[in-house]
Structure formats: C-alpha cells, structure tokens
N, C-alpha and C positions, 0 to 999 in steps of 0.2 A: 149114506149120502142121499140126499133128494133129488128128486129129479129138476130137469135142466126146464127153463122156460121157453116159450115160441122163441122167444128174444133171444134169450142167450145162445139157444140154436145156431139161431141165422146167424148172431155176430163173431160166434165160433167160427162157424164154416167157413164164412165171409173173412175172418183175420187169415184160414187156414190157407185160403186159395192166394190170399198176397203171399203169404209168405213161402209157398209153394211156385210159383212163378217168379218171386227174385231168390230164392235157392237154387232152382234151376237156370238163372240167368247170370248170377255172381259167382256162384259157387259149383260151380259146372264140373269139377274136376275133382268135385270132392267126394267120399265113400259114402252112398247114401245107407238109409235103415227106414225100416217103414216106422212112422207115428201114429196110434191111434188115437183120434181122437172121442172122445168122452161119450157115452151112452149110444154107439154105434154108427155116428156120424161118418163113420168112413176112417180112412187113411192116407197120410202124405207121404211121400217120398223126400227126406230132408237129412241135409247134414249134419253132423253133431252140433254144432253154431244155432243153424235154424232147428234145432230141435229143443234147445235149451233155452230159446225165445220163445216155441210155442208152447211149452211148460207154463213158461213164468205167464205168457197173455192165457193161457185156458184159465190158469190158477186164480187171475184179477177177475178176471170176466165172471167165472163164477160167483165170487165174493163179494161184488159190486155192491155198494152201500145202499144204492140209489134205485133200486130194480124197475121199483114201483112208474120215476116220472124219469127213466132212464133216457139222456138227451145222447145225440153221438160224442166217444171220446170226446175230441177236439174242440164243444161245445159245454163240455162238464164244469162243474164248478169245484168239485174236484179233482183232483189227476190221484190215480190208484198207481201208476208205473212211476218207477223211481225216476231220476233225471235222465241217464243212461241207454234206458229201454224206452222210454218215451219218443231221444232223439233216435232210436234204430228201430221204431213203429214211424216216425216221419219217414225216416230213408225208404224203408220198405213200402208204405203205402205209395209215394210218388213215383218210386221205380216200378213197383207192379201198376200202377195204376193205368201209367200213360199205353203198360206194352197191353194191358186187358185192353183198353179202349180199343188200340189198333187190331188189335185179334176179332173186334167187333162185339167186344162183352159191352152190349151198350148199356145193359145193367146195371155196371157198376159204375156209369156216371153217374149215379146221383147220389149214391157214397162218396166219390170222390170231390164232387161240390159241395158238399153237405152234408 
C-alpha cells in the first residue's frame, strides 16, 4: 500500500472526528471498540454501525479518482459513495457539524460551508 497524501490525511481525520461525535451522540448506548485509523492517524471510539461507515469512507477517500484537482465531497463531479452512504455522510456531517461549532471547533466552519 502507498502511503496516504497531506489530503487524504486531513480528510481522513477530519471524516473520523464527525463521525466520532455523532457515534457518541446517536449512539450513546451502544458497545463501543476502538478504530484504527490508517497509517497511525490515531484511533476512534465507535459502534459497530459507525465502524462499518468508517471502513467504507477510509476505503473511498483513499481510492479517490480525482486526487490530483481533489474539490470537497459535496463539490465533486463525481460521487464515490453509493446513494445510501452518501445520505448517512449528509446526516452525520450536519449533526456533528452544528454540535463542533458549539464546542467552539471554529475550524471546522469552513468545511461545513464549504
């Protein structure tokens, strides 16, 4: 396997932590297992649910056709997730989105505008 780009880095980490705050926030009662994610990025705390989601977004992100003039998801002129995970990357990006902003991650406004 080759290794990962600055980009894919960030957009890794960056999918890991939405998905890590709406696990923790939907799914609160459920058995968690730690996730690692790819080339030492750390590790999530996630349900089997949110774990089988961040499989499948590590697995896209990396295969990305487009690397080179890579625009955000939501901006692509292709969509890599199927219809299914697509609509459960919208749920999850607006539900973590708004609680990050309140937490004062003022960072990740400008993912979530853009």
């Amino acid at each position: 396997m080759e290794t990962l780009t600055r980009n894919q880095k960030k957009d890794i980490r960056l999918i890991a932590k939405f998905v890590e705050v709406y696990c923790a926030g939907k799914h609160a009662a459920a058995e968690r297992s730690n996730f690692m994610l790819p080339e030492g990025l750390g590790e999530r705390a996630l349900c089997p649910e949110c774990t089988e989601f961040m499989k499948y977004a590590v697995t896209k992100r990396i295969k990305c056709p487009l690397e080179a003039e890579k625009p955000s998801c939501k901006h692509c002129r292709i969509h890599c997730y199927a219809a299914p995970q697509r609509q459960k990357v919208r749920e999850i990006m607006a539900w973590s989105g708004r609680r990050l902003m309140m937490r004062g991650r003022l960072d990740y406004i400008w993912h979530y505008f853009f």
